[in-house]
N, C-alpha and C positions, 0 to 999 in steps of 0.2 A: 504494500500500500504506500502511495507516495506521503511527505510529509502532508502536504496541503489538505488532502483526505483524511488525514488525519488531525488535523488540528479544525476540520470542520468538521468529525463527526465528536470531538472531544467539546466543542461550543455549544451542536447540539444537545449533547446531553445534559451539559451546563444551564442552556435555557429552559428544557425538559424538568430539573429539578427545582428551578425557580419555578418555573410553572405549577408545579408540585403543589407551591408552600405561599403561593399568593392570598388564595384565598383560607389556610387557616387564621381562625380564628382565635383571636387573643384572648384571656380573659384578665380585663382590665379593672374588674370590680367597680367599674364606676366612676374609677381614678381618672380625673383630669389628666396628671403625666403620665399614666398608663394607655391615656386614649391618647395622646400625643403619640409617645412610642411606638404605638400601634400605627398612627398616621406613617409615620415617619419611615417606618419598615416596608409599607407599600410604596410610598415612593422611593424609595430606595433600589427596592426589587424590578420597581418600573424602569427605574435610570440605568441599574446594571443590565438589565434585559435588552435594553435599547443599545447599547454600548455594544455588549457581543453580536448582536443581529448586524449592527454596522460593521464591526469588524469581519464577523464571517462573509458579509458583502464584498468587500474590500480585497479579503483574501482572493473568493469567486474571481471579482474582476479582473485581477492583476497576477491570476495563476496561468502558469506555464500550459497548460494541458487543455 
């Protein structure tokens, strides 16, 4: 397998396991900073998600093969 296939099937699973873990749920008890954190970990999971998709783009485009 060449590297490039392989560092896209390694992304894919990367965003497979976020994908995973989006929608669990926190429990926050109620808590203000708990609901925060909780905010914050979906955007978080959103911006790294987005970051790999672009990259494994990037890779596509500019692969040898």
């Amino acid at each position: 397998m060449n590297t490039e296939k392989m560092i896209i099937n390694e992304i894919d699973s990367r965003l497979a396991r976020l994908g995973e873990h989006y929608h669990d749920e926190k429990n926050t008890n109620g808590n203000p900073y708990g609901e925060m954190l909780a905010a914050e970990s979906k955007l978080l999971n959103t911006a790294l998600a987005n970051e790999l998709r672009s990259l494994k783009e990037f890779i596509e485009a500019n692969s040898k093969n």
